[in-house]
Residue frames as qw, qx, qy, qz and C-alpha x, y, z in Angstrom:
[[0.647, -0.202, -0.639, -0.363, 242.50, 178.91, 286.09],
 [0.553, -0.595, 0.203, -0.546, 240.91, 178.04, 289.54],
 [0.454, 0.197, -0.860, 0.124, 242.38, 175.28, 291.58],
 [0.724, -0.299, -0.617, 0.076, 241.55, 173.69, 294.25],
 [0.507, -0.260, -0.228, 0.790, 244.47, 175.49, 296.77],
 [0.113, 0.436, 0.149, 0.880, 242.79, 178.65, 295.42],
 [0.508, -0.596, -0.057, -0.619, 239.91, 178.62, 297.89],
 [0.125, -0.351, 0.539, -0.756, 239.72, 178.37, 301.56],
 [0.615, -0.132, -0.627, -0.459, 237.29, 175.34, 302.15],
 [0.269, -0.078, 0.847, -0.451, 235.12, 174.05, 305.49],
 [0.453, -0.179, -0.856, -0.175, 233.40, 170.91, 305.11],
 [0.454, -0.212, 0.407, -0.763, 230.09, 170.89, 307.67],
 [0.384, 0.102, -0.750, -0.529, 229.48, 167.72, 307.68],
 [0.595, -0.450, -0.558, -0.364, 226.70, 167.30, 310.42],
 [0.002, 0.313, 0.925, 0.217, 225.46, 165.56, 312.17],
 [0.145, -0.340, -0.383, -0.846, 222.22, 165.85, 311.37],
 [0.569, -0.653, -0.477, -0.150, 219.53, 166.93, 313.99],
 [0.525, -0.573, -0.156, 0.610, 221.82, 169.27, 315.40],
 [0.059, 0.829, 0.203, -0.517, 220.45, 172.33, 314.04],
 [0.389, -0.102, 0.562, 0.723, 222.66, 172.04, 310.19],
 [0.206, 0.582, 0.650, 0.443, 219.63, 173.15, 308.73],
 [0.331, -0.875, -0.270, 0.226, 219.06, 175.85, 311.03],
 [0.463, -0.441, 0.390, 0.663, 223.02, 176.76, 310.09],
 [0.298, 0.383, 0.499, 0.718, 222.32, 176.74, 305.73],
 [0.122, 0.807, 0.517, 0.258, 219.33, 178.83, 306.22],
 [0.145, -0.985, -0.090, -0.028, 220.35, 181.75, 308.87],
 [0.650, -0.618, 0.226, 0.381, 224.07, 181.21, 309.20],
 [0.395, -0.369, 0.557, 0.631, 225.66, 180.54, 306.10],
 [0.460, 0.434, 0.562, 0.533, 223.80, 181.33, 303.48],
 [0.029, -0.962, -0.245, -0.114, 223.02, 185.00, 304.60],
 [0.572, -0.655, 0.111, 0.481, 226.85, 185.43, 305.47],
 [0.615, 0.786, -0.042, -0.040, 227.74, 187.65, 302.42],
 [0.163, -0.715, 0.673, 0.097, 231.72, 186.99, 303.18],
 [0.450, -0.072, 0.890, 0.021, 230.94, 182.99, 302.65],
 [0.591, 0.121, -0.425, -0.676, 230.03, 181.15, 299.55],
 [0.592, -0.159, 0.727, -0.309, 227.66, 178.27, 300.97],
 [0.441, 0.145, -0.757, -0.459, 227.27, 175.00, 298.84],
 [0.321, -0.198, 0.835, -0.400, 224.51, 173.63, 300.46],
 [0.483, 0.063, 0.871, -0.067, 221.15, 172.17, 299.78],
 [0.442, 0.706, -0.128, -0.539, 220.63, 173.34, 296.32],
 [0.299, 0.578, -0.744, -0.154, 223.64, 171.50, 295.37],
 [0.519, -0.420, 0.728, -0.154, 223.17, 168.38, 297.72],
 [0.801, 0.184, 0.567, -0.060, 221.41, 165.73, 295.14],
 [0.242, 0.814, -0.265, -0.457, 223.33, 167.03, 292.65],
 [0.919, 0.273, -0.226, 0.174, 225.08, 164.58, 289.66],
 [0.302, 0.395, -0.695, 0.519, 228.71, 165.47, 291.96],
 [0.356, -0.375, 0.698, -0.495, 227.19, 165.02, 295.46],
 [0.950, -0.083, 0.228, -0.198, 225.63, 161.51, 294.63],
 [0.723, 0.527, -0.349, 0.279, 228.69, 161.14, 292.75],
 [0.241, 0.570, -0.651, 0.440, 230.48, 161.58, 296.20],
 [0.563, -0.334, 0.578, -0.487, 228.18, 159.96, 298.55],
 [0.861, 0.104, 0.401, -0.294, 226.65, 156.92, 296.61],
 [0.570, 0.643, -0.440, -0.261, 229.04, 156.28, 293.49],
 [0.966, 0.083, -0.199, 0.144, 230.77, 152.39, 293.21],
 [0.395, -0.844, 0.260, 0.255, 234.07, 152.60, 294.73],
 [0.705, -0.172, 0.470, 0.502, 235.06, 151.18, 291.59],
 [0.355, 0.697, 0.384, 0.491, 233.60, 153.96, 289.38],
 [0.090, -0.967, -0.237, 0.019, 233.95, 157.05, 291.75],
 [0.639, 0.371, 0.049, 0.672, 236.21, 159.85, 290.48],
 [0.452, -0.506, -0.242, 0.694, 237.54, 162.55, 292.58],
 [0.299, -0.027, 0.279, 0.912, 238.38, 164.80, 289.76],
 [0.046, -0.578, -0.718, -0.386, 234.85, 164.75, 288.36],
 [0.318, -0.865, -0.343, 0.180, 233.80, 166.44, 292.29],
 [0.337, -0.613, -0.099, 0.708, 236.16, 168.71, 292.38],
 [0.153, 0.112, 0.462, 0.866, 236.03, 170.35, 289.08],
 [0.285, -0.601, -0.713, -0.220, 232.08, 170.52, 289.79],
 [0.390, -0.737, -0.477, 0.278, 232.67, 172.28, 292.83],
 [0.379, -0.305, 0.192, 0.852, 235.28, 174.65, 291.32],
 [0.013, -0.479, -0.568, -0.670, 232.46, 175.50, 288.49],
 [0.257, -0.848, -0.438, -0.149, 230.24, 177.12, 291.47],
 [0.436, -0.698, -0.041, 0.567, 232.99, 178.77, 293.56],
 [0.302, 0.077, 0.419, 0.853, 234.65, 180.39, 289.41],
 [0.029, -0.602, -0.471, -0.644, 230.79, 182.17, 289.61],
 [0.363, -0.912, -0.160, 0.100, 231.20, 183.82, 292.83],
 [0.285, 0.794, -0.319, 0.432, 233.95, 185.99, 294.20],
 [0.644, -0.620, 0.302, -0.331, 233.95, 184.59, 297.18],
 [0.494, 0.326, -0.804, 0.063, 237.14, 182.18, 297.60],
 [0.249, -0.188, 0.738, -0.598, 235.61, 181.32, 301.44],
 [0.688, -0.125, -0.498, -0.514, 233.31, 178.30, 300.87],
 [0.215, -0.213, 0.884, -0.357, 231.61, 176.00, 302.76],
 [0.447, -0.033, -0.771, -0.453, 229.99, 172.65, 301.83],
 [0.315, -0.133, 0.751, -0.564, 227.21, 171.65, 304.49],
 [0.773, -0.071, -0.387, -0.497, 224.98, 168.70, 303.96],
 [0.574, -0.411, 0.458, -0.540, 224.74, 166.15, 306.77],
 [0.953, 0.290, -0.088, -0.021, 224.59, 162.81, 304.29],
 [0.230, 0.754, -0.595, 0.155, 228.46, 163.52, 304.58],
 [0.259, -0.449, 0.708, -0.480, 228.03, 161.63, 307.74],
 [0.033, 0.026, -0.990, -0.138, 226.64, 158.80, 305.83],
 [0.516, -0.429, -0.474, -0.570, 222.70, 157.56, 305.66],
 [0.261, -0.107, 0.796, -0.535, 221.68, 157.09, 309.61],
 [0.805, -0.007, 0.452, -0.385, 218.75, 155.18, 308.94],
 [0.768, 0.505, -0.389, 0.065, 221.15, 153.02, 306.38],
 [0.813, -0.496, -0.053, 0.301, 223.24, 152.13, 309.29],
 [0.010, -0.938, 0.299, 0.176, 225.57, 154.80, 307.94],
 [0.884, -0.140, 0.361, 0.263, 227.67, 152.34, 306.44],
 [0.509, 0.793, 0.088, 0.324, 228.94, 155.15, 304.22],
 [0.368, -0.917, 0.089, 0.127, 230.68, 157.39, 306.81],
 [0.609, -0.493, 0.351, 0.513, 234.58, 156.03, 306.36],
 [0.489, 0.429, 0.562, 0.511, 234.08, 155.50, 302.65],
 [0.244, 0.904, 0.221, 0.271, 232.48, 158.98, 302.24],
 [0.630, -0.676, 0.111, 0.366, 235.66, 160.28, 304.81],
 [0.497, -0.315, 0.564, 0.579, 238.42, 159.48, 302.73],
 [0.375, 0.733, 0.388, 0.414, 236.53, 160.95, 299.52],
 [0.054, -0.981, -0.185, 0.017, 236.57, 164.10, 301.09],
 [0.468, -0.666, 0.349, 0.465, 239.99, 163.85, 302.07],
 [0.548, 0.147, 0.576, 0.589, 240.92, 162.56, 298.20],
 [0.322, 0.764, 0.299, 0.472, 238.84, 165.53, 296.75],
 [0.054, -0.922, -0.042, -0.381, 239.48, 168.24, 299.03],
 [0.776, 0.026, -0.503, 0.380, 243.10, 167.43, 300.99],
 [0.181, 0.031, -0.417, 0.890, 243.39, 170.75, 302.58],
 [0.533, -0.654, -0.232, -0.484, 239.40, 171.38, 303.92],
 [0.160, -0.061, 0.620, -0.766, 238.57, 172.13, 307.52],
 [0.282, -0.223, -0.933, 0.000, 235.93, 169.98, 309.12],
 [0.327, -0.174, 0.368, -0.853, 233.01, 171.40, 311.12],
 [0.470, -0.326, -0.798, -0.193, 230.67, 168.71, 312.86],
 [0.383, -0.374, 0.308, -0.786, 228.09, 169.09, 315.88],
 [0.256, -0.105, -0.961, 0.021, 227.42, 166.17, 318.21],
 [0.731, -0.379, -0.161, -0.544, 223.81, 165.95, 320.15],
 [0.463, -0.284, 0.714, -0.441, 223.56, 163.83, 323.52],
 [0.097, -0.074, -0.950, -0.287, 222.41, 160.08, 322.43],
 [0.162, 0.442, 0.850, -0.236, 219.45, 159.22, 323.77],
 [0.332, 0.702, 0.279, -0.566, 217.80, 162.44, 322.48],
 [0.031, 0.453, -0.645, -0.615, 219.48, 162.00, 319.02],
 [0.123, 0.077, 0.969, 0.198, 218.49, 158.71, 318.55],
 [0.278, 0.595, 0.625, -0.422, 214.90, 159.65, 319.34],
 [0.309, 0.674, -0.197, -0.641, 215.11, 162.56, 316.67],
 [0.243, 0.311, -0.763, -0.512, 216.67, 160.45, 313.71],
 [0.138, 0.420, 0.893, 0.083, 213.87, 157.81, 314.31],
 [0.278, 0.620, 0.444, -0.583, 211.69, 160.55, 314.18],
 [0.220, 0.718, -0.174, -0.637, 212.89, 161.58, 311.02],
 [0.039, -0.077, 0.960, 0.266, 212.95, 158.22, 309.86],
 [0.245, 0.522, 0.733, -0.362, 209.66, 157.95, 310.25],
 [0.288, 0.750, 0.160, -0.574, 208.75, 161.36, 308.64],
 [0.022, 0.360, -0.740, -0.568, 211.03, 159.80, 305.21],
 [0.731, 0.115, -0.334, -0.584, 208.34, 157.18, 305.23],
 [0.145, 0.355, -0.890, 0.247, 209.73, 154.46, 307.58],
 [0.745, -0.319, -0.364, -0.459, 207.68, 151.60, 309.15],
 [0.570, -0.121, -0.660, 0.475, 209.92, 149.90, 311.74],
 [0.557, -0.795, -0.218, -0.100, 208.76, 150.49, 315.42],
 [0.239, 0.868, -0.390, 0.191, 211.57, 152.50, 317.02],
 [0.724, -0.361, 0.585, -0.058, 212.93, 149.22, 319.46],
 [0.898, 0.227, 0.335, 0.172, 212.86, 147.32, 316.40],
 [0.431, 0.862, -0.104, 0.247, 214.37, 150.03, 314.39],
 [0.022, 0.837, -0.511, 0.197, 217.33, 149.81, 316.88],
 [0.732, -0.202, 0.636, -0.138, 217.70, 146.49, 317.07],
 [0.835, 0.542, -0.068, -0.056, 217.64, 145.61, 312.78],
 [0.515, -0.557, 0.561, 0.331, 220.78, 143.60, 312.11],
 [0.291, 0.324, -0.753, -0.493, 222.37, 141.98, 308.63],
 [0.368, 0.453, 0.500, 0.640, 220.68, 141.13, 306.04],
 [0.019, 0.983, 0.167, -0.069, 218.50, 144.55, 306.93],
 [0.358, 0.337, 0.081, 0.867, 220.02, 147.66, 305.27],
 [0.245, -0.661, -0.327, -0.630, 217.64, 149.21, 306.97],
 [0.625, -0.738, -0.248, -0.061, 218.63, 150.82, 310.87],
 [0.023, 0.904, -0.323, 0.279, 220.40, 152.60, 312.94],
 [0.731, 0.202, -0.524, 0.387, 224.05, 151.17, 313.28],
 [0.519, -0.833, -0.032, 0.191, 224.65, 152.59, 317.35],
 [0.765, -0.221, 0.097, 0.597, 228.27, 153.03, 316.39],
 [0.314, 0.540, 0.244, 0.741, 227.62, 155.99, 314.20],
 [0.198, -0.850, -0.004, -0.488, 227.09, 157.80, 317.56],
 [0.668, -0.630, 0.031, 0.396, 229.89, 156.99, 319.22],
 [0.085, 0.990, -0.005, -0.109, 231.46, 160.38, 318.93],
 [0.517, -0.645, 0.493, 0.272, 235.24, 159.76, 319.86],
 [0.625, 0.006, 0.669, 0.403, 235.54, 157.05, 316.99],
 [0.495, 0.705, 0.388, 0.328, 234.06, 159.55, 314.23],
 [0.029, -0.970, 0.223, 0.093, 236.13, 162.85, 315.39],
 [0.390, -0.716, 0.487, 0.313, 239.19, 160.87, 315.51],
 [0.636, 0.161, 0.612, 0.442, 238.74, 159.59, 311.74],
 [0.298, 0.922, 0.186, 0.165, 238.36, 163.07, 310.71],
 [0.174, -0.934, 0.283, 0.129, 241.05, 164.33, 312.85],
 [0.805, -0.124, 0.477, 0.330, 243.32, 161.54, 311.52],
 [0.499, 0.644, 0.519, 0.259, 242.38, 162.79, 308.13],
 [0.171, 0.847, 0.236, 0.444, 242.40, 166.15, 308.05],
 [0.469, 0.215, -0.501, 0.695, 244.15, 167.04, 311.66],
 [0.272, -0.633, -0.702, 0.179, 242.87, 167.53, 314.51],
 [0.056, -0.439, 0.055, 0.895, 243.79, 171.84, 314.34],
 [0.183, 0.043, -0.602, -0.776, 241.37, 171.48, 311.03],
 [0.406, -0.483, -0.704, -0.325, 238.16, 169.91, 312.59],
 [0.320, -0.211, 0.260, -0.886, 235.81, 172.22, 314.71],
 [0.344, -0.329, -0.878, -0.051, 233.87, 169.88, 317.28],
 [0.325, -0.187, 0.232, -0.898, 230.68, 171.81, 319.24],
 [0.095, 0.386, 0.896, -0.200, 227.80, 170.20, 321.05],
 [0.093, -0.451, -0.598, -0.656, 224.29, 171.09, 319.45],
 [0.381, -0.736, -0.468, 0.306, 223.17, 171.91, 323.51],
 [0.352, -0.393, -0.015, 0.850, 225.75, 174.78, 323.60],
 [0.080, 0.107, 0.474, 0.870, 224.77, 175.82, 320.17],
 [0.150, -0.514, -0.664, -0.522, 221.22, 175.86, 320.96],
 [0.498, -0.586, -0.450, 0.454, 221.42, 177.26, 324.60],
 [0.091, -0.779, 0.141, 0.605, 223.51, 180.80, 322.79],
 [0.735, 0.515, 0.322, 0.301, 223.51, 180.54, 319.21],
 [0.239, 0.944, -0.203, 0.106, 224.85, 184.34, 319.17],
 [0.280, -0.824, 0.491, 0.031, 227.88, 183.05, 321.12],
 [0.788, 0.039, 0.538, 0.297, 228.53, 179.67, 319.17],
 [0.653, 0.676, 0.327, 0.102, 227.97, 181.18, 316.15],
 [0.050, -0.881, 0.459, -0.104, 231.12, 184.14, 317.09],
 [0.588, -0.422, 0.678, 0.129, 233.10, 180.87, 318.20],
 [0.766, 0.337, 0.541, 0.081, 232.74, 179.44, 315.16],
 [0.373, 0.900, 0.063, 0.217, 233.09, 182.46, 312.60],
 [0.025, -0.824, 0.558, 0.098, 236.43, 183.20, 314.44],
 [0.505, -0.435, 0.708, 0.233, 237.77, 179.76, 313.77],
 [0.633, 0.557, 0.456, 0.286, 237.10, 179.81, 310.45],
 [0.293, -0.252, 0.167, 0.907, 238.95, 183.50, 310.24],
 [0.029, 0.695, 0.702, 0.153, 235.49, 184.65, 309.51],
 [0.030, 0.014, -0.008, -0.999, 235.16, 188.85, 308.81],
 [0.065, 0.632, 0.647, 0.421, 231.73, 189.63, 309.08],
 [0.025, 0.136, -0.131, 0.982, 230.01, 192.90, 309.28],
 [0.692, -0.552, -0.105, -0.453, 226.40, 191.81, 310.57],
 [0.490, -0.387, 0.512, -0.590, 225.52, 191.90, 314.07],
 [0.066, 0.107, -0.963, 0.237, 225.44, 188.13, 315.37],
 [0.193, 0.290, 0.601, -0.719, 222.15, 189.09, 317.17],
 [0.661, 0.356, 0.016, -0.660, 219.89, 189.65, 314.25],
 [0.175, 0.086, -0.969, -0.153, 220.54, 185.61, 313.25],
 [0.707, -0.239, -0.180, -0.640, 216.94, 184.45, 313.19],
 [0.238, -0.277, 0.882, -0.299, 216.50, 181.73, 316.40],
 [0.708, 0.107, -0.144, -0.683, 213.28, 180.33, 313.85],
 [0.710, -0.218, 0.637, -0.207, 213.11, 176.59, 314.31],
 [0.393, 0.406, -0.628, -0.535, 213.71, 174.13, 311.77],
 [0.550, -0.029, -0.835, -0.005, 212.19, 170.79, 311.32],
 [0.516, -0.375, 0.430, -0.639, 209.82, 171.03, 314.41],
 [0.137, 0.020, -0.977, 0.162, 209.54, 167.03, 315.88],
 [0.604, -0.286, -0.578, -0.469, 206.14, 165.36, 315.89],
 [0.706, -0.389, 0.425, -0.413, 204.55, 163.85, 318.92],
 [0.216, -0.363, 0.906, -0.015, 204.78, 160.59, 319.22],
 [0.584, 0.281, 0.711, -0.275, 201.44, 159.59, 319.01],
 [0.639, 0.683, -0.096, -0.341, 201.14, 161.45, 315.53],
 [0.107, 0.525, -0.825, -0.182, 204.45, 159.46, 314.51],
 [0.446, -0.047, 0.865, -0.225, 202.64, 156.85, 315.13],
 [0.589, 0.641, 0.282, -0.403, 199.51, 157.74, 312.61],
 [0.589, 0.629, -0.379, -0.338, 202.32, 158.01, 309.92],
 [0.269, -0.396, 0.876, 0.053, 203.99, 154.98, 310.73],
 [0.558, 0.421, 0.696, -0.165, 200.88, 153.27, 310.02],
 [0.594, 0.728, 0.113, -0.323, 200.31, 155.55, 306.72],
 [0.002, -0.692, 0.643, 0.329, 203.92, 154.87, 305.47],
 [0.522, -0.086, 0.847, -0.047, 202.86, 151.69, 304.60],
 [0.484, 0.644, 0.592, 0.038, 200.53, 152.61, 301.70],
 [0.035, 0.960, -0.049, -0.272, 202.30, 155.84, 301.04],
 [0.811, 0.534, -0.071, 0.230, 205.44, 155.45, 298.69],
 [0.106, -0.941, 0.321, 0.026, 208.81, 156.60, 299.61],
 [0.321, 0.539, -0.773, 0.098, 213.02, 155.56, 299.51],
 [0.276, -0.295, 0.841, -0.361, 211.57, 153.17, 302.27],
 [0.505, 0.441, 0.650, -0.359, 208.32, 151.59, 300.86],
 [0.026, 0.307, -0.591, -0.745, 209.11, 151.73, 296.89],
 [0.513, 0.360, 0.666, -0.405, 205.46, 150.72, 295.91],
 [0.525, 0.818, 0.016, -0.236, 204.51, 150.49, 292.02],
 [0.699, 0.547, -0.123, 0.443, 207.26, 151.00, 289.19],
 [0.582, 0.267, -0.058, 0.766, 210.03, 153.01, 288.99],
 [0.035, 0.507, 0.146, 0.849, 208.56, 156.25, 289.28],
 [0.631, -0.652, 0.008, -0.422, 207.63, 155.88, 292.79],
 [0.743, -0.024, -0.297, 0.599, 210.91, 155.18, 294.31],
 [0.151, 0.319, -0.056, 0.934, 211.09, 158.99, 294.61],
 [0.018, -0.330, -0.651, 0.684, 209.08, 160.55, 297.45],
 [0.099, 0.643, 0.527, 0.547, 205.59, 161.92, 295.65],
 [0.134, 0.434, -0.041, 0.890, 204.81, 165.34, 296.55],
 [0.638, -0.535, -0.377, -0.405, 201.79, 164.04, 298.54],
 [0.765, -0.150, -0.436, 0.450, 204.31, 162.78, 301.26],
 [0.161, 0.147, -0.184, 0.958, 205.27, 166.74, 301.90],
 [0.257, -0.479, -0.023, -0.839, 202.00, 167.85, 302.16],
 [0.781, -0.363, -0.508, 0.021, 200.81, 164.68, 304.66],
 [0.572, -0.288, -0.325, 0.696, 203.90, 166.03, 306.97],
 [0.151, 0.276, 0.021, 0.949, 203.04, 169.72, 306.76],
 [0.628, -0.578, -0.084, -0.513, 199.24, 169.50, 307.89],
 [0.752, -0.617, -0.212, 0.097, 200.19, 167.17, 310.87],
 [0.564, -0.018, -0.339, 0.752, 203.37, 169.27, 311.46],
 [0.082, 0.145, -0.240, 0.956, 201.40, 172.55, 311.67],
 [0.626, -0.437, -0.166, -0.624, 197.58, 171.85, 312.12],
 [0.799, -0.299, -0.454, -0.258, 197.14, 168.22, 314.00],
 [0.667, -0.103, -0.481, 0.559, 200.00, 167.55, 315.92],
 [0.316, 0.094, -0.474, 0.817, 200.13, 170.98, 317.72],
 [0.460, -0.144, 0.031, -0.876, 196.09, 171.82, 317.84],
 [0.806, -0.067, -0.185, -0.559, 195.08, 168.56, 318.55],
 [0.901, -0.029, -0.424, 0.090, 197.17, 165.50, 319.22],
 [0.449, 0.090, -0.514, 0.725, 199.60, 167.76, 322.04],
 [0.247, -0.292, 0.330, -0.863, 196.70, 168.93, 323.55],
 [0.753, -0.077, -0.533, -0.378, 195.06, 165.47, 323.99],
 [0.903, -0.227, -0.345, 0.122, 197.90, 163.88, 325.42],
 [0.502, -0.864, 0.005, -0.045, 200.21, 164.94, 328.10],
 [0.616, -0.442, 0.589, 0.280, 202.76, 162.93, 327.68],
 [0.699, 0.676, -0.008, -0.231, 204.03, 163.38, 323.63],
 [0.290, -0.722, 0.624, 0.073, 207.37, 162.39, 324.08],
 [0.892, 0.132, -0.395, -0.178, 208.83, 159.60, 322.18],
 [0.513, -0.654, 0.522, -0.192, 210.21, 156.98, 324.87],
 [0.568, 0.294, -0.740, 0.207, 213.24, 154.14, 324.76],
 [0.860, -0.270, -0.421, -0.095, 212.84, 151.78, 327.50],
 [0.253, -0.941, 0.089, -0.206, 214.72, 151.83, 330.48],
 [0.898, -0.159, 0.351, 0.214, 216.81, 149.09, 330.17],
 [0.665, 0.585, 0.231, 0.404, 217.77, 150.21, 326.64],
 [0.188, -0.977, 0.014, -0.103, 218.43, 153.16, 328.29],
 [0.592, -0.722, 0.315, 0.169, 220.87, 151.85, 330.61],
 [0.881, 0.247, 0.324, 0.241, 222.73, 150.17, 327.48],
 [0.522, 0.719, 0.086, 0.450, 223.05, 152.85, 325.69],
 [0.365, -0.882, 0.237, -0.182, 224.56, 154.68, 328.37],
 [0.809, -0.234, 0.343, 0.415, 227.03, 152.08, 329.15],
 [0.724, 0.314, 0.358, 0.500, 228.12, 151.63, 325.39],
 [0.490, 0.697, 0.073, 0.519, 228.70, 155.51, 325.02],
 [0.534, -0.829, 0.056, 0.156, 230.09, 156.43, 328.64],
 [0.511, -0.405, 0.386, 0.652, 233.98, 156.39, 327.39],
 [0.525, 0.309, 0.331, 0.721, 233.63, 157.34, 324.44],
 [0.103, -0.933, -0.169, -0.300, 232.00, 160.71, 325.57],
 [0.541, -0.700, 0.247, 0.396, 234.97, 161.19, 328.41],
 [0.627, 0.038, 0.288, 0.722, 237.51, 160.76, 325.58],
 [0.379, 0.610, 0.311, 0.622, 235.72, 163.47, 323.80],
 [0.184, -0.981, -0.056, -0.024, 235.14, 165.86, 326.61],
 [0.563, -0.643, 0.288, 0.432, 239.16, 165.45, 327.81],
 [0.626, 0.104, 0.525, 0.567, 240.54, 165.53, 324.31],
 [0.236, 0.434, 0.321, 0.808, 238.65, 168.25, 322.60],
 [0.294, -0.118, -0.512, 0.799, 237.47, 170.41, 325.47],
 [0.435, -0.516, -0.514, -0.530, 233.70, 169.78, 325.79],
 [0.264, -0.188, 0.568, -0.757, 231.55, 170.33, 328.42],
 [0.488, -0.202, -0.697, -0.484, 229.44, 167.12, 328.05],
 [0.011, -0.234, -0.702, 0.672, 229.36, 166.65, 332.41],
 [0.149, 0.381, 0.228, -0.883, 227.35, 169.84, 332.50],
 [0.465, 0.304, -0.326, -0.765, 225.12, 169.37, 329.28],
 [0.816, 0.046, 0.042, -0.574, 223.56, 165.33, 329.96],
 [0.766, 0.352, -0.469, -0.265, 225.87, 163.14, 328.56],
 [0.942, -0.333, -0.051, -0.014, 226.42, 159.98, 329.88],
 [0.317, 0.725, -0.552, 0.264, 230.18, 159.85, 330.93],
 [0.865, -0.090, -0.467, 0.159, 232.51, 157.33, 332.14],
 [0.199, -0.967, 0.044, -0.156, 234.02, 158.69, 335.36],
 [0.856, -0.234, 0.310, 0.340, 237.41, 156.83, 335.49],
 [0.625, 0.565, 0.239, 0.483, 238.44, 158.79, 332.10]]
């Protein structure tokens, strides 16, 4: 009978906007040596069972047996689970992250970790963006600024890097979690992707080089973020539950709204209007956020041997 200890398990567990989709589609699901569990599996009755279950109802056993049913129909004992929620809801203030941590560690004690961090300021921008594109209405100042009671916004602490690597590495050890900046990864994917595949003890017999460099998730302008900000309001989604029941659930209309302005308006019309499509954070805010993640980026460059200097990030220079 399969156990647990039978397979070889790496947990990917974001973050997101640093290319994880880009990873299921051309990396790991085309790697015929790896079995990927990724977003087929992700809303599944075990992964809301591991991300959203009571902590007084959620059962460990339940996920792992669940996950041992998909790895007992391959041959493959080399899995990896990648879904980015791992790392909690970011426009939920992630208030999931420790809680979903120590699941992972209760279902799966011996996984390996694999996360990618992103420079702040350009993160932040992205996950509002993609807040938005869920159906979101907060302007993106306000949207970083939403405190208790709101459930709604982005907690700043869920990107301070140092304090989420070292509750994984606590967990799981720091020789078991694989930290990479999403710049590097997007700057030479063929050479991250070899760094990566050897620390996982990764055989493979395709060429690196035919990985497809196809974008995922292309980012709106700004100004079109705007247009849906305004339509999210009348438009249903997990943010704007309008009606019964049965419109909690994104309606299908929501996909196709983001598909024409991701491939007709926004790049034939609303980025050749304006010049300037960028979405901008103040400059003050700026300087904040810079403060508030300057050490923790030094810890991570001197601890796990990043080049963040050389690649944007704000850094304290005393570390």
């Amino acid at each position: 009978m399969l156990t647990i200890d039978d397979i070889e398990l790496f947990i990917h567990v974001g973050y997101p906007k640093t290319a994880t989709t880009w990873m299921q589609t051309h990396v790991y699901k085309d790697e015929p040596s790896l079995l990927q569990i990724g977003n087929s599996y992700k809303l599944s009755d075990w992964g809301l069972h591991l991300v959203a279950a009571h902590d007084l109802d959620f059962d460990p056993e339940f996920v792992v047996q669940q996950v041992l049913k998909i790895v007992s129909q391959s041959n493959q004992r080399k899995v990896v689970i990648s879904w980015e929620h791992l790392l909690g809801d970011s426009a939920f203030n992630s208030d999931g992250l420790v809680r979903i941590a120590n699941r992972l560690k209760q279902c799966f004690p011996n996984a390996k970790v694999i996360f990618y961090i992103r420079e702040q300021l350009s993160l932040i921008k992205s996950l509002y963006a993609q807040y938005i594109q869920e159906g979101g209405t907060w302007k993106l100042e306000d949207f970083l600024s939403l405190d208790y009671p709101y459930r709604v916004g982005l907690n700043l602490v869920y990107l301070d890097y140092f304090k989420v690597a070292s509750l994984y590495c606590e967990l799981f050890g720091q020789s078991n979690v694989y930290i990479q900046t999403y710049e590097l990864l997007k700057q030479a994917p063929e050479n991250e992707i070899e760094r990566l595949f050897q620390w996982m003890q990764l055989d493979t017999d395709r060429p690196l080089s035919t990985i497809s460099s196809e974008h995922e998730n292309v980012s709106l302008s700004r100004q079109t973020l705007s247009l849906l900000r305004l339509l999210n309001y009348i438009i249903p989604s997990r943010f704007n539950s309008l009606g019964p029941k049965r419109f909690t659930r994104q309606p299908r209309s929501r996909f196709y709204i983001r598909k024409y302005l991701q491939e007709y308006i926004d790049p034939y019309i609303i980025r050749r209007i304006f010049t300037s499509s960028n979405l901008h954070i103040e400059s003050e805010r700026q300087r904040v956020i810079h403060a508030q993640f300057a050490k923790s980026n030094a810890l991570m460059q001197s601890h796990f041997n990043l080049s963040l200097a050389q690649q944007g990030y704000p850094l304290h220079k005393e570390i």
